[in-house]
TILODO-452916 format. One record per residue: residue in three letters; x, y, z of N, C-alpha, C in turn. Coordinates in steps of 0.2 Angstrom, whole numbers. Each point is the difference from the previous one (the first is absolute). Example, Ala and Ser with C-alpha at 12.3 -4.5 7.8 and 13.67 -1.06 7.14 Angstrom:
# TILODO-452916
  rest    nc1    nc2    nc3   cac1   cac2   cac3    cc1    cc2    cc3
   ALA     66    -28     39     -4      6      0      4      6      0
   SER     -2      5     -4      4      6      1     -4      5      3
***
This chain:
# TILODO-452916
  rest    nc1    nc2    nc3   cac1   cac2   cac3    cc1    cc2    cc3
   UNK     38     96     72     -5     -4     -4      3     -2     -7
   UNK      0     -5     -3      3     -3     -7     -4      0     -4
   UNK      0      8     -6     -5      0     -5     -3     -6     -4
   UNK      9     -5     -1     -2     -3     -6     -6     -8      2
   UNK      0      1      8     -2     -5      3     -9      0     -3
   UNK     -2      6     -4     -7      1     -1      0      4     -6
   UNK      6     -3     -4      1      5     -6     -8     -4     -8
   UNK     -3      7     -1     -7     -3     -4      0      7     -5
   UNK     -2     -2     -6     -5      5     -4     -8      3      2
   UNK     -1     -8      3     -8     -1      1     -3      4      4
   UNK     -4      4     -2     -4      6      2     -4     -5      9
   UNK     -3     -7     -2     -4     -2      5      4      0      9
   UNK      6     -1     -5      8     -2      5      0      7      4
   UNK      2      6     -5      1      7      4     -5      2      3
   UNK     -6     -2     -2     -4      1      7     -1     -1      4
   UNK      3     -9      1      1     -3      7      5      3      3
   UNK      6      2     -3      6      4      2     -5      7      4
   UNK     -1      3     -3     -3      5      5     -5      1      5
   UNK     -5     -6      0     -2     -3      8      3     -1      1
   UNK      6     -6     -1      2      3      5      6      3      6
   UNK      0      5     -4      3      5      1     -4      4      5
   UNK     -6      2     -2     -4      2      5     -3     -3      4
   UNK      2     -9      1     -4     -2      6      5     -1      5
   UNK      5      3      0      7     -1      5     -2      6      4
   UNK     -6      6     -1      0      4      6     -8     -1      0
   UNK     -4     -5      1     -7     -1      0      1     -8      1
   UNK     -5      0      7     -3     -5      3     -5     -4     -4
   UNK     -1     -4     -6     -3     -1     -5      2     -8      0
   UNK     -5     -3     -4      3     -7     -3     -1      2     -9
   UNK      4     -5     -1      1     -1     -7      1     -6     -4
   UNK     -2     -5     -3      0     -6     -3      3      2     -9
   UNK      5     -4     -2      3      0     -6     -2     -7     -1
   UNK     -3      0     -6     -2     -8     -2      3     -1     -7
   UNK      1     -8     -2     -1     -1     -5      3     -7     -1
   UNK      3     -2     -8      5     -5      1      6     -2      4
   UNK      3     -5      1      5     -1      5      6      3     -5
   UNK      5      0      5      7      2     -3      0      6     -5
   UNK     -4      6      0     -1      6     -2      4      4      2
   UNK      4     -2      7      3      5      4     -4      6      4
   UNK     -6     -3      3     -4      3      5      7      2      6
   UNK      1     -6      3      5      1      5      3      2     -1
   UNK      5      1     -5      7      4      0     -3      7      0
   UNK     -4      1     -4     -4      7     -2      0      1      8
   UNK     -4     -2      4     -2      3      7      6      0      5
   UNK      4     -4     -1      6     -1      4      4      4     -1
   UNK      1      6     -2      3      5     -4     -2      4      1
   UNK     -5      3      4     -3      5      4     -1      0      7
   UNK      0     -7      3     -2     -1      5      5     -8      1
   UNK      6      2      2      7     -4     -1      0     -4      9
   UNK     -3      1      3      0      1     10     -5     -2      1
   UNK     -5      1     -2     -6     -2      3     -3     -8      0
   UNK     -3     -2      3     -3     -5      2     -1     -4     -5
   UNK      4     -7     -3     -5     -1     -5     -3     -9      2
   UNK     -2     -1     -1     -8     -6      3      0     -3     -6
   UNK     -2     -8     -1     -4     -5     -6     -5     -1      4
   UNK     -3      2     -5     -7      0      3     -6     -7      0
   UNK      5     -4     -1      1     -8      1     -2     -2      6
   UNK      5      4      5      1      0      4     -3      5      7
   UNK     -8     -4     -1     -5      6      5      1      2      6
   UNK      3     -5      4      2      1      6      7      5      2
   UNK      4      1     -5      6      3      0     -4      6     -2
   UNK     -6      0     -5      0      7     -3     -4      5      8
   UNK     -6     -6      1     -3      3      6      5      5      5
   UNK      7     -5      2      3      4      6      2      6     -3
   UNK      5      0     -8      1      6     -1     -4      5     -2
   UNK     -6      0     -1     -6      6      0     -1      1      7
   UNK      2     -3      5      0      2      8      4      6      2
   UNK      4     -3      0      8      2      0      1      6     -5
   UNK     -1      0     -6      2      5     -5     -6      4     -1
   UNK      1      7     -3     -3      4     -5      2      0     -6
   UNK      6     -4     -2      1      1    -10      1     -8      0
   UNK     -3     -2     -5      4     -7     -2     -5     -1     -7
   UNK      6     -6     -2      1     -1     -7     -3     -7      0
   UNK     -6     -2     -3     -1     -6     -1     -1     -1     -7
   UNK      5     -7     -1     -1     -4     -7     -4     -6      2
   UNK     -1     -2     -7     -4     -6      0     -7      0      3
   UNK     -1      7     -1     -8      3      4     -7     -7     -4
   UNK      1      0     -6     -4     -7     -2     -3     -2      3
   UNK      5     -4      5      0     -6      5     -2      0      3
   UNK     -5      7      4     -3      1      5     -5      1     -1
   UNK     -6     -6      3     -6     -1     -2     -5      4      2
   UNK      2      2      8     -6      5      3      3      5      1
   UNK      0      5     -3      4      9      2     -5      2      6
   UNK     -7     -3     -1     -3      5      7      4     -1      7
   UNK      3     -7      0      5     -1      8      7      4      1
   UNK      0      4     -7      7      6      2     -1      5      2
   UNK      4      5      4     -3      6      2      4      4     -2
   UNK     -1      3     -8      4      4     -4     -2      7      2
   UNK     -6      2      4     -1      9     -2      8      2      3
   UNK     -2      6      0      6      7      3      7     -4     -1
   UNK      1     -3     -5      8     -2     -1      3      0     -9
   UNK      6     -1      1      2      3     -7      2     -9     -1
   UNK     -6     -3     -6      1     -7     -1      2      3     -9
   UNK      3     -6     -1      2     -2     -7     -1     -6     -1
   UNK     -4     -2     -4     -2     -6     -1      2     -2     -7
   UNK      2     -7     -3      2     -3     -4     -3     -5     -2
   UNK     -3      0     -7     -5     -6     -2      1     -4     -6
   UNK      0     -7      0      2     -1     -7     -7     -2     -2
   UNK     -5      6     -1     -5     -1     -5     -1     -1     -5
   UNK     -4     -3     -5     -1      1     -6     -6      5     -1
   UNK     -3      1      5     -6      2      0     -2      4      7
   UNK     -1      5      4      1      2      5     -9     -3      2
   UNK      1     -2      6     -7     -2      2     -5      7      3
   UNK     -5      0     -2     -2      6      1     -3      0     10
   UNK      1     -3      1      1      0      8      5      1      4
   UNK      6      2     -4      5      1      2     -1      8      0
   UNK     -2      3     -5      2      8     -1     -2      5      5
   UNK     -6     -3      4     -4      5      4     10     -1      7
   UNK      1     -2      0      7      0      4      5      5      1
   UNK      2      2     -8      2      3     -1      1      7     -5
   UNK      2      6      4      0      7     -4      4      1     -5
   UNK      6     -3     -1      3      1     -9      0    -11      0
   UNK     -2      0     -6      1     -6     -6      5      1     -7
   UNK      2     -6      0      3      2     -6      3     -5     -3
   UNK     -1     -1     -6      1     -5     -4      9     -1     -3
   UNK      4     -4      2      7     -1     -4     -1     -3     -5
   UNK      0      1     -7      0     -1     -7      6     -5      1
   UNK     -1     -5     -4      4     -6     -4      7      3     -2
   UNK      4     -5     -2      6      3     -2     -1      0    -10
   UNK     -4     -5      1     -2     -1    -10     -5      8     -1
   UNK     -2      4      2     -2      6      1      3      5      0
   UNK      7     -1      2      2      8      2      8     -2     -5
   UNK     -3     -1     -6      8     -1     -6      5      8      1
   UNK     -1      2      0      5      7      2      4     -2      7
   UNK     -3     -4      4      5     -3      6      4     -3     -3
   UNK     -1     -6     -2      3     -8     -2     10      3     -2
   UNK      1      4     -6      6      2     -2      3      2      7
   UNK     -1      3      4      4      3      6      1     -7      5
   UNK     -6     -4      2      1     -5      4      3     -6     -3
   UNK      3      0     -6      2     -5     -4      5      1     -2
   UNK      3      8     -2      8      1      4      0     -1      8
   UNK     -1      3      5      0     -2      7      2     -8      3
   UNK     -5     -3     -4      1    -10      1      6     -3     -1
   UNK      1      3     -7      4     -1     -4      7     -1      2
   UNK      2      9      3      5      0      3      1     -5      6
   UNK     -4      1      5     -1     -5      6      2     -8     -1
   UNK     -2     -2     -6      0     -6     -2      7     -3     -2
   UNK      2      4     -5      6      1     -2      6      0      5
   UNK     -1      2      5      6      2      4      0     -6      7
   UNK     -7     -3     -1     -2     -6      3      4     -6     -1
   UNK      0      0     -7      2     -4     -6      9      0     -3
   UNK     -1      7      3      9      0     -2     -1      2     -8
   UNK     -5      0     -3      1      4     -6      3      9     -2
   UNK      4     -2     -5      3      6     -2     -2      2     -4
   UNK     -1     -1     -5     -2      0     -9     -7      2      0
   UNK      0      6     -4     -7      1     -1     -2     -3     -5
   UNK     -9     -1      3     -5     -6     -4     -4      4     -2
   UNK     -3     -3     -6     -4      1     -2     -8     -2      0
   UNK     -4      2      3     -6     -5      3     -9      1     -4
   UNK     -2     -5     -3     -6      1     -4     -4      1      6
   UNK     -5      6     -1     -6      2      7     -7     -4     -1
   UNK      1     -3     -6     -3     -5     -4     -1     -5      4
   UNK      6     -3      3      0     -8      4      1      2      9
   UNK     -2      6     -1     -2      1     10     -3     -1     -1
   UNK     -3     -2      7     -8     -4      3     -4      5      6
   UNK     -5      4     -3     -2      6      6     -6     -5      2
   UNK     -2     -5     -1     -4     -4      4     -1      2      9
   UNK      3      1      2      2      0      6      4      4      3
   UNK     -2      6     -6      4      7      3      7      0      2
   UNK      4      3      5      7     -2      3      4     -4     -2
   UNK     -7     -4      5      3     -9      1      1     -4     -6
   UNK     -4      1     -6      0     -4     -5      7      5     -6
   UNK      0      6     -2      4      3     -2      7      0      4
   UNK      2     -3      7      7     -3      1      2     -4     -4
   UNK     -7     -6      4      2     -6     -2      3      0     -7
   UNK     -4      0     -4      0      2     -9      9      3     -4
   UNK     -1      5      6      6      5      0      7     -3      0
   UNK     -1     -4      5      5     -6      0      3     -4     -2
   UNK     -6     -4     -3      1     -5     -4      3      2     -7
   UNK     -3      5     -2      2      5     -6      8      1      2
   UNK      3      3      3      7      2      1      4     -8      0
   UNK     -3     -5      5      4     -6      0      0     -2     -7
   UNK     -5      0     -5      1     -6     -8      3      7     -4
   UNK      2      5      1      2      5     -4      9     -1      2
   UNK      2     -4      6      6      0      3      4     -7     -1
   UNK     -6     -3     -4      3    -11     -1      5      1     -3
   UNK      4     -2      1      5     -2     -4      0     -8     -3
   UNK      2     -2     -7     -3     -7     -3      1     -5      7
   UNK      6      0      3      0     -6      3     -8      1      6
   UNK      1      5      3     -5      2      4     -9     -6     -3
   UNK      0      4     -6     -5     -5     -6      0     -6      1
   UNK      6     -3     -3      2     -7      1     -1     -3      8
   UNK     -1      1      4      0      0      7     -8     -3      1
   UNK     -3      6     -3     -6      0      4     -3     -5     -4
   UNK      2      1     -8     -5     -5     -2      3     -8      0
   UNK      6     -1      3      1     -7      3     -4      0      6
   UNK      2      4      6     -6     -2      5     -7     -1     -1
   UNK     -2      3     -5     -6     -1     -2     -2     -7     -4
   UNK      4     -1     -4     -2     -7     -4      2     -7      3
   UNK      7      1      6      2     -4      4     -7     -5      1
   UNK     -5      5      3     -7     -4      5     -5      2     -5
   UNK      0      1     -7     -5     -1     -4     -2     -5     -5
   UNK      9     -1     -3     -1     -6     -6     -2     -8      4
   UNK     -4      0     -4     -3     -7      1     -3     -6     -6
   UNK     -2     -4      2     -4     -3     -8      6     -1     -5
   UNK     -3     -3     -6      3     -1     -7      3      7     -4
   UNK     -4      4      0      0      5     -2      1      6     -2
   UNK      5      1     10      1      6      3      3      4     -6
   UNK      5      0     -2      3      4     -6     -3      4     -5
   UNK     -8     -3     -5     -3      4     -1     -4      3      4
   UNK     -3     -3      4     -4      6      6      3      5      2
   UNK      6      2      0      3      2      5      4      6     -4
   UNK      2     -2     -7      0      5     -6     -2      9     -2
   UNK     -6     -2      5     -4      6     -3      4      6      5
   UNK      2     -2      5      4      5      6      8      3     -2
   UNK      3     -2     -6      4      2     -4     -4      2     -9
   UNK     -3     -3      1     -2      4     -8     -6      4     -1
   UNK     -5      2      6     -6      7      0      5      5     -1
   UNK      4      1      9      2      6      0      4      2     -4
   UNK      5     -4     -6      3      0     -4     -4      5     -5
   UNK     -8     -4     -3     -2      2     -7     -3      7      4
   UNK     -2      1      6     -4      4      3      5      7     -1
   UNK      7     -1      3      4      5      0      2      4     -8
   UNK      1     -4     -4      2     -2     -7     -7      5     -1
   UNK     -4     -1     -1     -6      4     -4     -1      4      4
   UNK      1      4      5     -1      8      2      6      2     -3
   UNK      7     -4      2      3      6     -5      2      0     -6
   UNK     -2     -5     -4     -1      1     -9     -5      2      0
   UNK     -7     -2      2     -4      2     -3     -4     -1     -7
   UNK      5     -8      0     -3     -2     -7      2     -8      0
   UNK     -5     -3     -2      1     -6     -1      5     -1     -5
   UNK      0      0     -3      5     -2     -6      7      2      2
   UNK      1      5      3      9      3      1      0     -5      7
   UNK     -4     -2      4      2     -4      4      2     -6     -1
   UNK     -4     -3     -5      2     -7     -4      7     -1     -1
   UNK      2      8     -4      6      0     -3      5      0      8
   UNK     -1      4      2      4     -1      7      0     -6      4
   UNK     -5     -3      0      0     -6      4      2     -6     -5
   UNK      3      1     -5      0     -6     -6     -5     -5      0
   UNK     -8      2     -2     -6     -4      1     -1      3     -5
   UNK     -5     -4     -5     -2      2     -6     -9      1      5
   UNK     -3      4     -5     -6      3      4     -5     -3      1
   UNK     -2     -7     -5     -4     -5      3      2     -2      8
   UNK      5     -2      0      2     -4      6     -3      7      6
   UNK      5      7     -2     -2      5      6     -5      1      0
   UNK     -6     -2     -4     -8      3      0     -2     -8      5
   UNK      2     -4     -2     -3     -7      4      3     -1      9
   UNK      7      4      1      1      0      7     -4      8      3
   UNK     -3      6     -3     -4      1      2     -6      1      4
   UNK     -2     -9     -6     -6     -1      1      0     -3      6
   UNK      5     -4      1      1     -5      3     -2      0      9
   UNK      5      7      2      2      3      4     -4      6      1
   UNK     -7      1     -2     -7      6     -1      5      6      3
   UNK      4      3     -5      4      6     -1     -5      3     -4
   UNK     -5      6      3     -1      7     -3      4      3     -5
***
């Protein structure tokens, strides 16, 4: 079994670790609910690596294998609208839900419940699994150089899924190289300029990020003036201009 597979601080998490630990020698069902992409399945598939696993999308597949098996592992449990047509007693079930909310007609089902915590919840995780990505990403990627990455501009919306994604994007604009920049934003402008105009419109996509960048790291209007060779009317009017905070 691969510890780092279910690596948590989360007191909610070790408890699921420990059912189930004890439902591998007990005939039991047990439902893990919560948000998607929490790592319910890896959680579970890390104790029970062999066993039968079912989308429970898919009733007629799950019917056989409740036939056929005494252990199996259904995701996407949600999905299924009438639990009274499964015959779960005397079998060792694992059920996977992407609730928000556990239905309370579900529970009488099953003898352990247990709630998977968000990943914006369990901040003592985030540092372990953002070296872990990181690496993975990096070597994906061909990167060698270590980066440095704001935790700031992850995205846990969507737990896992949304912190790759995030994770990624972060590593590719930390790795541009100017032409790379020049690149995008002629693809980009190729199929944008249009009109009389396009030049000032189109302005602001070289001079926010500029004034944006500029003031976090001076930290002063004035020494950016001086830096940007702007006298500070002008800096305070592009600003405005560009609803820069």
């Amino acid at each position: 079994m691969n510890k780092t597979e279910f690596f948590s601080h989360s007191p909610e998490i070790q408890s699921i670790i420990k059912a189930l630990t004890l439902s591998k020698s007990l005939f039991i069902s047990t439902i893990i609910w919560g948000e998607p992409h929490t790592g319910k399945l890896t959680l579970v598939r890390s104790f029970f690596p062999k066993t039968t696993l079912v989308n429970g999308k898919n009733l007629d597949t799950l019917k056989d294998a409740l036939e056929s098996s005494d252990e199996v592992i259904i995701y996407n449990f949600e999905a299924i609208r009438n639990i009274q047509l499964l015959d779960l007693d005397n079998k060792r079930i694992i059920a996977i839900a992407n609730y928000e909310k556990l239905p309370l007609s579900i529970e009488s089902h099953f003898a352990f419940i247990y709630n998977m915590p968000p990943l914006r919840e369990r901040t003592k995780d985030i540092p372990y699994f953002l070296e872990k990505f990181s690496k993975e990403l990096k070597d994906d990627l061909m990167i060698k150089d270590d980066i440095e990455l704001d935790i700031n501009h992850l995205d846990l919306s969507q737990n896992f899924k949304s912190l790759k994604i995030s994770l990624h994007r972060e590593l590719i604009k930390k790795t541009l190289s100017q032409q790379d920049i020049e690149e995008i934003l002629f693809d980009y402008l190729y199929h944008k300029i249009k009109g009389k105009n396009a030049y000032r419109e189109n302005l602001g996509l070289y001079e926010k990020p500029l004034i944006q960048a500029g003031l976090k790291k001076f930290k002063s209007q004035l020494k950016l003036s001086e830096v940007l060779g702007l006298n500070r009317n002008t800096l305070r009017k592009k600003i405005h201009e560009h609803n820069i905070n």
